[in-house]
VOPAGU-2260 file (C-alpha; in pm, 1 decimal, decimal comma):
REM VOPAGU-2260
SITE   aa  ch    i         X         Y         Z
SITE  UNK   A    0   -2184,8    3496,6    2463,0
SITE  UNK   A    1   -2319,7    3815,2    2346,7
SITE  UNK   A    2   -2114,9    4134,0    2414,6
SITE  UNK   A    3   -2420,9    4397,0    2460,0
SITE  UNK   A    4   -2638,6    4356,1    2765,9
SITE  UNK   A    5   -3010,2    4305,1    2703,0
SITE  UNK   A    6   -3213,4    4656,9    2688,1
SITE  UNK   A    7   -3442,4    4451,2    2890,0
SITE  UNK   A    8   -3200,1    4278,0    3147,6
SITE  UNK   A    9   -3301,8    4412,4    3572,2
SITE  UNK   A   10   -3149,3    4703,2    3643,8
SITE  UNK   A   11   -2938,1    4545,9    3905,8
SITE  UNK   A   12   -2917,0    4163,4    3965,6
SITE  UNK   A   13   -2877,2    4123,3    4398,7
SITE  UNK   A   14   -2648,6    3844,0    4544,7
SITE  UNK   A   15   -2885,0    3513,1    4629,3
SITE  UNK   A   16   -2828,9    3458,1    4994,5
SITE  UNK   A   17   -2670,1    3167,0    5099,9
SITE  UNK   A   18   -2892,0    2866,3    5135,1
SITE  UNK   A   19   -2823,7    2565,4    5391,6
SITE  UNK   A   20   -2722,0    2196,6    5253,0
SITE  UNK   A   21   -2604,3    2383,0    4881,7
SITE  UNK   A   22   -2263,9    2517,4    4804,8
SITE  UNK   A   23   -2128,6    2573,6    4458,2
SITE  UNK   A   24   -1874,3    2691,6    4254,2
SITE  UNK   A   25   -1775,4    2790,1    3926,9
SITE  UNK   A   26   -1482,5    2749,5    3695,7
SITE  UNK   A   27   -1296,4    2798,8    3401,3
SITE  UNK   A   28   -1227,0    2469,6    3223,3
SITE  UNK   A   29   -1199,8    2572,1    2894,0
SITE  UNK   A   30   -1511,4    2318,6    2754,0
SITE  UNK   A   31   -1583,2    2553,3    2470,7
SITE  UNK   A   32   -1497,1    2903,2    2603,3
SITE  UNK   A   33   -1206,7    3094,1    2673,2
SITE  UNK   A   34   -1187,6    3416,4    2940,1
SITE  UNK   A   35   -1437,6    3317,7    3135,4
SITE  UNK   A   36   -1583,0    3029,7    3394,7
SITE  UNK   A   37   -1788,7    2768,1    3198,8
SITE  UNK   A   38   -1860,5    2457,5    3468,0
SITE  UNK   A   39   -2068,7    2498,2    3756,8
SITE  UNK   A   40   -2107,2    2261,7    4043,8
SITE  UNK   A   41   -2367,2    2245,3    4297,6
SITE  UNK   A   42   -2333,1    2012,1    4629,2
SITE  UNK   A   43   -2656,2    1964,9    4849,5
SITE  UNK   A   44   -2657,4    1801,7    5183,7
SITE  UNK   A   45   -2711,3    1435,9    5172,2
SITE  UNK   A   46   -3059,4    1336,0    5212,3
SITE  UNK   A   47   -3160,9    1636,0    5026,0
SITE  UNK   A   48   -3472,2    1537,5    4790,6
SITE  UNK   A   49   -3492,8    1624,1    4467,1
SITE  UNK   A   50   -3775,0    1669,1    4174,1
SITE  UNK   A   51   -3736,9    1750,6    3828,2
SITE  UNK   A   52   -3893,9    1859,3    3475,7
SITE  UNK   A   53   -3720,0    1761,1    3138,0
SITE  UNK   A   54   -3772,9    1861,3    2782,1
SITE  UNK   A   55   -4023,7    1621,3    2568,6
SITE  UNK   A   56   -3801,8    1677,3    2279,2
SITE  UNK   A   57   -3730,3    1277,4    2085,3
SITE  UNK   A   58   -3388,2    1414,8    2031,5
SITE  UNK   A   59   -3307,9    1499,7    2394,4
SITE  UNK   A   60   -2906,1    1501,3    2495,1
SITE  UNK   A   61   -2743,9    1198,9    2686,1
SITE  UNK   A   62   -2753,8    1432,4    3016,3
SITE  UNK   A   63   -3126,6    1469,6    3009,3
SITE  UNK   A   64   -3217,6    1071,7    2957,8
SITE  UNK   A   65   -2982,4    1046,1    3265,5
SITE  UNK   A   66   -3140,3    1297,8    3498,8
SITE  UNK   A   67   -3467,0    1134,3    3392,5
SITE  UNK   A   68   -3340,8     799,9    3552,0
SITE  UNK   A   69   -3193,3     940,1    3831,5
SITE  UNK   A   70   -3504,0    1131,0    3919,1
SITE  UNK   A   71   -3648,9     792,3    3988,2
SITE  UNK   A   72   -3472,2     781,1    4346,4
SITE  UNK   A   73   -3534,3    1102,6    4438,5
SITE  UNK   A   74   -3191,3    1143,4    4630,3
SITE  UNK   A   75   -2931,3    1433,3    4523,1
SITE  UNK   A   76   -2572,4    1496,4    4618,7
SITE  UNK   A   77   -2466,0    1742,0    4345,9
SITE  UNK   A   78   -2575,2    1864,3    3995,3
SITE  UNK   A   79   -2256,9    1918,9    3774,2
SITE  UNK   A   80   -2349,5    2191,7    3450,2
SITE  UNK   A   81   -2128,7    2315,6    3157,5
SITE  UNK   A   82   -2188,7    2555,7    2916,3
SITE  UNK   A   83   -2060,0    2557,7    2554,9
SITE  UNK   A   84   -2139,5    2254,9    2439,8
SITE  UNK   A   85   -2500,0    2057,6    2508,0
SITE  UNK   A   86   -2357,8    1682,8    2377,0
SITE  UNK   A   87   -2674,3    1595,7    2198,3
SITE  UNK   A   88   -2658,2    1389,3    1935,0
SITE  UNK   A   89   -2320,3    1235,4    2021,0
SITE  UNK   A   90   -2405,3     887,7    2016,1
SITE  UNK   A   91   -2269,2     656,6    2244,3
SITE  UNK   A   92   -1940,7     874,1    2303,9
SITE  UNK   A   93   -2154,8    1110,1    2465,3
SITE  UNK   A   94   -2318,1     861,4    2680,1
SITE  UNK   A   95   -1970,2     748,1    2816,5
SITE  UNK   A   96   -1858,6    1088,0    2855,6
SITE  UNK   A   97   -2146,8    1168,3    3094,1
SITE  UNK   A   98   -2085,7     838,7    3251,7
SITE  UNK   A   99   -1746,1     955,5    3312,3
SITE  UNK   A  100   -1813,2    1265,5    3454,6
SITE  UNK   A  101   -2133,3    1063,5    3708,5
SITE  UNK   A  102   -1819,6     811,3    3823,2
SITE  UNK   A  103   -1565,4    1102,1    3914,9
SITE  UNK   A  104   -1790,4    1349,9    4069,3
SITE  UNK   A  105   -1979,3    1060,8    4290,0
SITE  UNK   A  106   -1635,1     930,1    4402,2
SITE  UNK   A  107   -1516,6    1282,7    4465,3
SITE  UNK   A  108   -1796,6    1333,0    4666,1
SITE  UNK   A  109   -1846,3    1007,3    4803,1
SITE  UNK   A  110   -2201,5     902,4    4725,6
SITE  UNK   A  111   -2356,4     677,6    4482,8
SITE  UNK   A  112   -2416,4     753,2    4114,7
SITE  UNK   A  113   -2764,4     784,4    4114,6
SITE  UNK   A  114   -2746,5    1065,7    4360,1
SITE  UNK   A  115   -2552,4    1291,0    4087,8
SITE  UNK   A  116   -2721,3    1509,0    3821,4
SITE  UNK   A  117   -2567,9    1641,4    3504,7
SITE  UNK   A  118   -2678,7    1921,5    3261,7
SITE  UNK   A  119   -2486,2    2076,9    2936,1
SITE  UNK   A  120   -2611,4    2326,1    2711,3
SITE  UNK   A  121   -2453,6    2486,1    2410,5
SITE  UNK   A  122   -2346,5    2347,1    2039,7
SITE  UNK   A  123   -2542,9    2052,7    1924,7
SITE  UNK   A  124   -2374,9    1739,9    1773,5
SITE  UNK   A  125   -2020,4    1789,3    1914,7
SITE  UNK   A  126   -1852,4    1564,5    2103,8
SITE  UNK   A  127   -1748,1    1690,7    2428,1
SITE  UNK   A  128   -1391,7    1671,2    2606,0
SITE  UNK   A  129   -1491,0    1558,1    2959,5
SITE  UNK   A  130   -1142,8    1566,7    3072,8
SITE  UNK   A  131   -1134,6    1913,6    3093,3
SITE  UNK   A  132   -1422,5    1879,9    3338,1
SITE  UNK   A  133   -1309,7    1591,6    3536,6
SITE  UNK   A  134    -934,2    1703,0    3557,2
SITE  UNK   A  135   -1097,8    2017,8    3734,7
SITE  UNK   A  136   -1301,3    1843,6    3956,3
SITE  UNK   A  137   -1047,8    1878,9    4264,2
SITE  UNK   A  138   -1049,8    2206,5    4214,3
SITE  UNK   A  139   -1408,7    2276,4    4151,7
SITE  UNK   A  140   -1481,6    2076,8    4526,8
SITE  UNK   A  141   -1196,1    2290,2    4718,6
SITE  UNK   A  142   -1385,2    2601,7    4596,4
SITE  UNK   A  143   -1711,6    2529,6    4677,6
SITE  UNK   A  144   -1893,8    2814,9    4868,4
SITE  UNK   A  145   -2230,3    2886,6    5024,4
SITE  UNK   A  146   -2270,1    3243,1    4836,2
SITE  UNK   A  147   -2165,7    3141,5    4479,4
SITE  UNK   A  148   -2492,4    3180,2    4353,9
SITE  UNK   A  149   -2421,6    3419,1    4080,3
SITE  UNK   A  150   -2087,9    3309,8    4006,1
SITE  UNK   A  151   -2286,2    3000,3    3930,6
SITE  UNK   A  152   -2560,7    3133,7    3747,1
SITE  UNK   A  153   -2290,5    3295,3    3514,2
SITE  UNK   A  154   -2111,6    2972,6    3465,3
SITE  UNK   A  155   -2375,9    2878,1    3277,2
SITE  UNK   A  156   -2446,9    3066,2    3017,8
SITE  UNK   A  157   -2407,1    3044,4    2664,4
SITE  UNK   A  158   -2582,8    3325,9    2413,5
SITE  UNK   A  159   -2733,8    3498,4    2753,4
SITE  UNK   A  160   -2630,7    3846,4    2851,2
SITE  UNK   A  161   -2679,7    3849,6    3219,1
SITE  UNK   A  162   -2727,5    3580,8    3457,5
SITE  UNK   A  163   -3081,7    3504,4    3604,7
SITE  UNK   A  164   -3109,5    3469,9    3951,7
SITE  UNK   A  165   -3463,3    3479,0    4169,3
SITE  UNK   A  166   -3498,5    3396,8    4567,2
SITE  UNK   A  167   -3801,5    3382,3    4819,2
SITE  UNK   A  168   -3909,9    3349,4    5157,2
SITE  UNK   A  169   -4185,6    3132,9    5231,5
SITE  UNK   A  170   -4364,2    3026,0    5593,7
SITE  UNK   A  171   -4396,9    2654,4    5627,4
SITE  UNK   A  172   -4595,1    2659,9    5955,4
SITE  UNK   A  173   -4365,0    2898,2    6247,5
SITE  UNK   A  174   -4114,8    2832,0    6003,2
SITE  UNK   A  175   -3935,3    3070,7    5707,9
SITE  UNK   A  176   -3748,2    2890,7    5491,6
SITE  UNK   A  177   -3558,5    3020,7    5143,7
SITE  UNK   A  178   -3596,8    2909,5    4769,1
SITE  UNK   A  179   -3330,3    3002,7    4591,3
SITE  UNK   A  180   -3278,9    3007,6    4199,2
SITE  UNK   A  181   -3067,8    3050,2    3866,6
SITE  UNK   A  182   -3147,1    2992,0    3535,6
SITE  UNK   A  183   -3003,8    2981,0    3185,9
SITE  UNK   A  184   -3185,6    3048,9    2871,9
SITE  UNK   A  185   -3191,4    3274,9    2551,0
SITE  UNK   A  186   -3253,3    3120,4    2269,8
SITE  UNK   A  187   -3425,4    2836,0    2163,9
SITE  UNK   A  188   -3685,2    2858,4    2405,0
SITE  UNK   A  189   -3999,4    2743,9    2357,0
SITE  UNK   A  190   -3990,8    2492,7    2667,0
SITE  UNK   A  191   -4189,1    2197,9    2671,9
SITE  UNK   A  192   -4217,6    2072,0    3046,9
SITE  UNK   A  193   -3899,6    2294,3    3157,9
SITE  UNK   A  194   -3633,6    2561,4    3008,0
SITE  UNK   A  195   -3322,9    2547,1    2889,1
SITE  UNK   A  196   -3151,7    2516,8    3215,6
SITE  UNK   A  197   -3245,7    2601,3    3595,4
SITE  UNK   A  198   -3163,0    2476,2    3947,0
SITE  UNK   A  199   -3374,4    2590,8    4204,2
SITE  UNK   A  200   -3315,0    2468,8    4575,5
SITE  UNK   A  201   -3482,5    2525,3    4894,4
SITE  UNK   A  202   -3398,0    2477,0    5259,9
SITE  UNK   A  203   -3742,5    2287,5    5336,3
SITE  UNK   A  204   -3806,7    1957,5    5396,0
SITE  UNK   A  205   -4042,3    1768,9    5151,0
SITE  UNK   A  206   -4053,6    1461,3    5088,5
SITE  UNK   A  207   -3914,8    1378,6    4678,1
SITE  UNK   A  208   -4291,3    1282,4    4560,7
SITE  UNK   A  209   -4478,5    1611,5    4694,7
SITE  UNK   A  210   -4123,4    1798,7    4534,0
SITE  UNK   A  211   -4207,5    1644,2    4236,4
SITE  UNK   A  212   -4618,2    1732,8    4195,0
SITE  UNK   A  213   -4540,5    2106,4    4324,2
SITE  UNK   A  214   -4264,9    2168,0    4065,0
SITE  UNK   A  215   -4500,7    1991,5    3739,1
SITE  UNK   A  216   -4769,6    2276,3    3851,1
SITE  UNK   A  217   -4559,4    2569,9    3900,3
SITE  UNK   A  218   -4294,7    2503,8    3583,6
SITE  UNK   A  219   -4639,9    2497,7    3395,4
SITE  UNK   A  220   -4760,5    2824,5    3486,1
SITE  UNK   A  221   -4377,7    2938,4    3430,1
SITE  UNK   A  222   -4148,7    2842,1    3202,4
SITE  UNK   A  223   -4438,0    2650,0    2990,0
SITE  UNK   A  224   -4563,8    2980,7    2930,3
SITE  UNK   A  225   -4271,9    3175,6    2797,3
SITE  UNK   A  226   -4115,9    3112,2    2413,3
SITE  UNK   A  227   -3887,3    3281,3    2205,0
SITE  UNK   A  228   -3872,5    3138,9    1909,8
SITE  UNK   A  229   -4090,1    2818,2    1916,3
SITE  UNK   A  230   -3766,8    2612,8    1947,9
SITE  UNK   A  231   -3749,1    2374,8    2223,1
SITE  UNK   A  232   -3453,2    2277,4    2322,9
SITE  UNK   A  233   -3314,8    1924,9    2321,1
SITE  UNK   A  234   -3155,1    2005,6    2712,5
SITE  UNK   A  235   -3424,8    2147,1    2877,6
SITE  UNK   A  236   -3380,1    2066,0    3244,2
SITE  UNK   A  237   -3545,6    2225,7    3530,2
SITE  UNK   A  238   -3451,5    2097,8    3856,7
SITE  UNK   A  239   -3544,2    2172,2    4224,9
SITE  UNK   A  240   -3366,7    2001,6    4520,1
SITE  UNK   A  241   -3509,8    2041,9    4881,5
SITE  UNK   A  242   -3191,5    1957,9    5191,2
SITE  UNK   A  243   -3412,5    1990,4    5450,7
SITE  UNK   A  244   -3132,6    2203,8    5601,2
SITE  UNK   A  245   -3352,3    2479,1    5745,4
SITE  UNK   A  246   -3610,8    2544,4    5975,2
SITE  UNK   A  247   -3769,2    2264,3    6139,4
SITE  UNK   A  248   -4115,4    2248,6    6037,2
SITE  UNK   A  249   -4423,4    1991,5    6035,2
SITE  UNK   A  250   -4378,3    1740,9    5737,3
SITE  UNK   A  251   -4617,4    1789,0    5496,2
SITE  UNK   A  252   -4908,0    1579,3    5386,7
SITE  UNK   A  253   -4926,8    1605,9    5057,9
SITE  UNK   A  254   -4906,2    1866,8    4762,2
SITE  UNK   A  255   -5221,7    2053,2    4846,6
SITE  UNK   A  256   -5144,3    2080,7    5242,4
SITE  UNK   A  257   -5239,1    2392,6    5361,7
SITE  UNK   A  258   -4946,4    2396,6    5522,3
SITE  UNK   A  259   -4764,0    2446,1    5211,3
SITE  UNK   A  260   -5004,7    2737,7    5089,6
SITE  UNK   A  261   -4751,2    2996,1    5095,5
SITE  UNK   A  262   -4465,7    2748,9    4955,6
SITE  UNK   A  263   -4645,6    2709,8    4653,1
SITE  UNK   A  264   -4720,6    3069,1    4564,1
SITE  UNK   A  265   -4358,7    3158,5    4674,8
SITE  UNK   A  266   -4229,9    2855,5    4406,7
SITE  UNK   A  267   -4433,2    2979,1    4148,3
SITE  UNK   A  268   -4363,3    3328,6    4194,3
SITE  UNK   A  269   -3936,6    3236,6    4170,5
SITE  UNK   A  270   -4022,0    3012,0    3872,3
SITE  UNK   A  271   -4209,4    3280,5    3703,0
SITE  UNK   A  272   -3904,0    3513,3    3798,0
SITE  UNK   A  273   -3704,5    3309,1    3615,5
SITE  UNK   A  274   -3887,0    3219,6    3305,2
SITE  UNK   A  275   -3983,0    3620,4    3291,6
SITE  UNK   A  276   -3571,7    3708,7    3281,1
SITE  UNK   A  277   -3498,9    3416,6    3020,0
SITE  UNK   A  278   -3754,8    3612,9    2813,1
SITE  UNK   A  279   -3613,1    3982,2    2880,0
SITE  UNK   A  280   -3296,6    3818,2    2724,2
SITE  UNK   A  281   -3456,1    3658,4    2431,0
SITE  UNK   A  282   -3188,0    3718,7    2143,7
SITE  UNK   A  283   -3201,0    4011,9    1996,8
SITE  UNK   A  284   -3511,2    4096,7    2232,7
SITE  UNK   A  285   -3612,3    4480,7    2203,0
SITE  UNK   A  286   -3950,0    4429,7    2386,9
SITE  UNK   A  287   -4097,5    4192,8    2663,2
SITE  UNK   A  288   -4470,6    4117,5    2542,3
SITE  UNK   A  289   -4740,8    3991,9    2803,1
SITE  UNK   A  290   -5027,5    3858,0    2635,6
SITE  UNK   A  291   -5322,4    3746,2    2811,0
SITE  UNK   A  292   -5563,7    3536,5    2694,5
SITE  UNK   A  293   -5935,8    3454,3    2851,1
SITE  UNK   A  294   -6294,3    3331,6    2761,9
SITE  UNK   A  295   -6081,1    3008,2    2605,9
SITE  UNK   A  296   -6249,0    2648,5    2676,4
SITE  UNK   A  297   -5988,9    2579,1    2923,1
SITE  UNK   A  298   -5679,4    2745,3    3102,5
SITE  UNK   A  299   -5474,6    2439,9    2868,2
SITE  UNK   A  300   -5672,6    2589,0    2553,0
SITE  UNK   A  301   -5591,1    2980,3    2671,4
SITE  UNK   A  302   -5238,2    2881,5    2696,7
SITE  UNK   A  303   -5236,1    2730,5    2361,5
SITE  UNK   A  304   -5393,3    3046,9    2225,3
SITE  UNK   A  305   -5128,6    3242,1    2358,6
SITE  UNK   A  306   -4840,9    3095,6    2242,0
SITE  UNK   A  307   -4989,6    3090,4    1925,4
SITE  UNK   A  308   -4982,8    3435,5    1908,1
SITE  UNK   A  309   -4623,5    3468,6    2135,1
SITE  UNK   A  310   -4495,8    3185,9    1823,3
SITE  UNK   A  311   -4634,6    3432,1    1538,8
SITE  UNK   A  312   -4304,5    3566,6    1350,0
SITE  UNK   A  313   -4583,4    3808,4    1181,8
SITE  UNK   A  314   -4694,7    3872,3    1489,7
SITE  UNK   A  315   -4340,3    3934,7    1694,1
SITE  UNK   A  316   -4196,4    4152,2    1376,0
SITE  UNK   A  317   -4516,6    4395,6    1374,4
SITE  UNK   A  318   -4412,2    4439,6    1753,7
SITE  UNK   A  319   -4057,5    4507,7    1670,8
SITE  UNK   A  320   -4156,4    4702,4    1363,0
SITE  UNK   A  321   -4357,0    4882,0    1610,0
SITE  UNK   A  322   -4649,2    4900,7    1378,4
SITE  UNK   A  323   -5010,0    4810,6    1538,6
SITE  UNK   A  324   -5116,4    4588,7    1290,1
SITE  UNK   A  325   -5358,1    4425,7    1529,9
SITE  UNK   A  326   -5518,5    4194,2    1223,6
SITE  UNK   A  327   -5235,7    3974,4    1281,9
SITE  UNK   A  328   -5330,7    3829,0    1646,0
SITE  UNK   A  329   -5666,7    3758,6    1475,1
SITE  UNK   A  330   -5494,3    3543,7    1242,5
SITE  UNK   A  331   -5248,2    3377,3    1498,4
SITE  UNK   A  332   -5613,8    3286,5    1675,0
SITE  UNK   A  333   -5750,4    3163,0    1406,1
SITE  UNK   A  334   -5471,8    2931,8    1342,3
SITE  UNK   A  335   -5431,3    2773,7    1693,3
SITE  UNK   A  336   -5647,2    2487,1    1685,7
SITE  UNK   A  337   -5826,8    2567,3    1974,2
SITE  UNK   A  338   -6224,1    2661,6    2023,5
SITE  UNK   A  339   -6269,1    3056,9    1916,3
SITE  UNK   A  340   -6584,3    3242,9    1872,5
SITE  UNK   A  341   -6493,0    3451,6    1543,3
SITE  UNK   A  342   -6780,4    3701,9    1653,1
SITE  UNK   A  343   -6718,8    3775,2    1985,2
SITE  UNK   A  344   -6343,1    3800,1    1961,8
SITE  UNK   A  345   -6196,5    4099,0    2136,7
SITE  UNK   A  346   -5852,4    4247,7    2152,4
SITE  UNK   A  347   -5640,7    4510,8    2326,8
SITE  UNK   A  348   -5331,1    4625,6    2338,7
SITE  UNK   A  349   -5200,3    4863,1    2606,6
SITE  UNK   A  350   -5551,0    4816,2    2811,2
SITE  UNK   A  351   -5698,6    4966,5    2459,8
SITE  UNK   A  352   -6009,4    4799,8    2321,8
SITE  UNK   A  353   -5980,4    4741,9    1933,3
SITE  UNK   A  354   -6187,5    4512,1    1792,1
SITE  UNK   A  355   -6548,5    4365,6    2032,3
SITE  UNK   A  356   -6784,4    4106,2    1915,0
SITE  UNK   A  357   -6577,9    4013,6    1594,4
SITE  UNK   A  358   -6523,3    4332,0    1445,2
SITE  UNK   A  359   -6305,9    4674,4    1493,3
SITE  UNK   A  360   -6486,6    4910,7    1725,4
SITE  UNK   A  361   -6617,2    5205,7    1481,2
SITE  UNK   A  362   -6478,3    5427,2    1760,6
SITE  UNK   A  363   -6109,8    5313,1    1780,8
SITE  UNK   A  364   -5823,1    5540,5    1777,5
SITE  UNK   A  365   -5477,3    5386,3    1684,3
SITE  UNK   A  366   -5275,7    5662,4    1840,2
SITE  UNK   A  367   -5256,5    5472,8    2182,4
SITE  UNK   A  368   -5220,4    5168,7    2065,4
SITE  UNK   A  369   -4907,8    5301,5    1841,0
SITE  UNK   A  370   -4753,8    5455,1    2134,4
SITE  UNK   A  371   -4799,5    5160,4    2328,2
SITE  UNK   A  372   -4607,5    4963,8    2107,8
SITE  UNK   A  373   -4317,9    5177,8    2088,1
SITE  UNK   A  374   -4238,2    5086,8    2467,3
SITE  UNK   A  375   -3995,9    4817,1    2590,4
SITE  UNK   A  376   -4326,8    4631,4    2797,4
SITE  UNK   A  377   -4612,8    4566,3    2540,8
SITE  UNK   A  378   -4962,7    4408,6    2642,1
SITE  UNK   A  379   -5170,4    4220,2    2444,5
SITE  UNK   A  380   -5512,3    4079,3    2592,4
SITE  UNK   A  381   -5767,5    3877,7    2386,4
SITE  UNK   A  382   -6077,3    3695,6    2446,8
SITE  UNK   A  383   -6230,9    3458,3    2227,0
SITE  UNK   A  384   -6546,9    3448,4    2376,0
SITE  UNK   A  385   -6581,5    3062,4    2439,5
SITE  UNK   A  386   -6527,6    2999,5    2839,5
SITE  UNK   A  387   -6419,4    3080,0    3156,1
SITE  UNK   A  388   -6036,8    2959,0    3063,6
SITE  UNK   A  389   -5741,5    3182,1    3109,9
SITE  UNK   A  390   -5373,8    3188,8    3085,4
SITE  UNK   A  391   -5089,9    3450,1    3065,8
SITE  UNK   A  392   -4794,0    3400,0    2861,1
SITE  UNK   A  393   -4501,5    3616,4    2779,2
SITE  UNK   A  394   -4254,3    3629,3    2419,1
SITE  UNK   A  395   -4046,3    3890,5    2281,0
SITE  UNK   A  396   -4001,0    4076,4    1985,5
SITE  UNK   A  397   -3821,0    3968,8    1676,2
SITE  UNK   A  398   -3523,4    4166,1    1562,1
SITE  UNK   A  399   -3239,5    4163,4    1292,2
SITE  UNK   A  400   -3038,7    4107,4    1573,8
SITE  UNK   A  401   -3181,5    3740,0    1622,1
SITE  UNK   A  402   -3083,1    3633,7    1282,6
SITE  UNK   A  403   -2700,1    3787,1    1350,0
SITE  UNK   A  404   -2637,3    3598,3    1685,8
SITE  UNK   A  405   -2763,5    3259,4    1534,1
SITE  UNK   A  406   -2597,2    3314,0    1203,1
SITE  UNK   A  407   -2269,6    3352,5    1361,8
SITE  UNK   A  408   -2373,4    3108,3    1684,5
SITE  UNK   A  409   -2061,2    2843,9    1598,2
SITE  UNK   A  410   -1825,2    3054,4    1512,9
């Protein structure tokens, strides 16, 4: 984990309230690290639902090609997360480790093995000792507390610097319930239905299927708009269970029911929370950059555009240079595949006009545009002159500091 805090990182990170049907805990069990807590468990209520969003990636770890089957019955007891190592690529002994770990936690807990989800992130390729985590399970269930939400979020992290936590309020009818969150993520992000790692729960009831359709749409205006480096990760895994613990309230419909109106803004705003912070602590990150993108074909084809542009090394290392070398975006346009109208292109940055209908405005002063740049929050808006599609999408800088933390990631 990375000694110095992000420049970037909240100024201060609240306590998540406690949430009914979820209690977790966090412990040291020496998996990769030493000093400091590296498992997390989370227990929900039973007859809690749960949805989920997993990384596309054809070399995805043994814990993601389990949570994908599990999803299937839409039931969850407890999510069990370590940090240090991600046991991808292990082959079948990482298969049977995981198994392990499903057996001991469901007996612990005393529900089927279906009903128990597993996430690791950290060093690719090396077999994991699940005996450190399943000789600690007695201990990880006698500590398990209603306001370990940070504790948690901590657990969990690997090259992070400070833990990412997000929680709403949302009215469900009469009735307020909570959405709670924490997430993982710092590097190797560039997440491809999900990020890295976050568990999201809320005291609502919804039925598993509606869980499932509002979490797709929300984790794709989120975390399927942030990147880092371009990496995706072979463990993303977003997750969102729902205990049904709170608040009694009419059951909903479907995924449009008005009813859930303010639920889905409220998800979307914590997901966006989330995916926003794993950003902020992009390694080595010096700047958070917004770019906005509109007149694409589509909001799919403006989102395409963007991270084109959020993906461009030339494009992140001008920012961290802090040099407005605005020719750059044109180029990471250009390259994106997707419909652009060379002469009606227009770009900003910092809310400054530089270049409209395909060429540099002959009135343009770079002054602003350089100062701009030199803060920690940079903007970036282009238009490419084809449709009504839009999309907002967020990166960071890329610093010498990147290549240090990954050079000496193993060791």
């Amino acid at each position: 984990m990375a000694s110095k805090v992000s420049p970037l990182a909240p100024n201060v990170i609240h306590p998540l309230p406690a949430l009914p049907g979820v209690r977790l805990t966090a412990r040291e069990c020496g998996v990769r690290y030493k000093g400091r807590k590296d498992v997390m468990l989370m227990e929900i209520a039973p007859g809690s639902t749960i949805a989920g969003v997993l990384t596309k990636s054809l070399t995805c770890s043994a814990p993601v090609d389990i949570c994908r089957k599990h999803l299937k019955g839409g039931k969850a007891r407890a999510i069990l997360v370590n940090a240090g190592n991600a046991n991808a690529f292990t082959g079948k002994v990482g298969i049977e480790a995981v198994d392990r770990c499903l057996k001991a936690t469901a007996k612990s807990l005393g529900c089927k093995v279906s009903e128990i989800f597993i996430a690791s992130t950290g060093v690719i390729g090396e077999p994991i000792n699940d005996k450190r985590i399943t000789d600690n399970l007695p201990a990880l269930i006698k500590d398990l507390q209603e306001d370990a939400w940070n504790d948690a979020a901590r657990a969990i992290m690997t090259t992070d610097t400070f833990e990412k936590v997000a929680t709403r309020t949302a009215k469900i009818g009469d009735a307020e319930v909570t959405i709670n969150g924490i997430a993982k993520g710092s590097g190797m992000i560039a997440p491809d239905m999900a990020t890295m790692l976050a568990f999201v729960a809320t005291d609502a009831k919804i039925p598993a299927a509606i869980l499932q359709t509002l979490l797709a749409k929300a984790a794709d205006k989120s975390f399927n708009c942030i990147t880092v480096d371009g990496d995706t990760s072979t463990s993303d895994t977003l997750l969102l269970v729902a205990t049904g613990q709170g608040p009694k309230h009419k059951k909903p419909a479907s995924a449009t029911d008005p009813i859930l109106k303010e639920f889905r803004a409220a998800l979307e705003s914590l997901l966006t929370d989330l995916a926003v912070q794993v950003v902020q602590d992009g390694e080595g990150a010096e700047k958070l950059v917004t770019i906005d993108v509109s007149g694409a074909a589509s909001a799919a084809a403006a989102r395409r555009i963007g991270l084109a542009i959020a993906n461009s090394p030339l494009v992140k290392t001008a920012i961290a240079g802090e040099d407005a070398n605005w020719g750059r975006i044109v180029m990471a346009v250009g390259k994106s595949g997707e419909k652009a109208d060379r002469d009606k292109l227009s770009i900003s940055i910092g809310g400054v006009e530089i270049t409209r209908n395909g060429q540099r405005r002959p009135d343009y002063d770079e002054a602003p545009v350089a100062a701009h740049i030199k803060t920690r929050d940079v903007h970036i808006g282009v238009d490419v002159g084809i449709g009504s599609g839009k999309a907002r999408v967020w990166t960071c800088d890329l610093t010498h500091r990147y290549i240090e933390i990954n050079a000496d990631y193993r060791s």
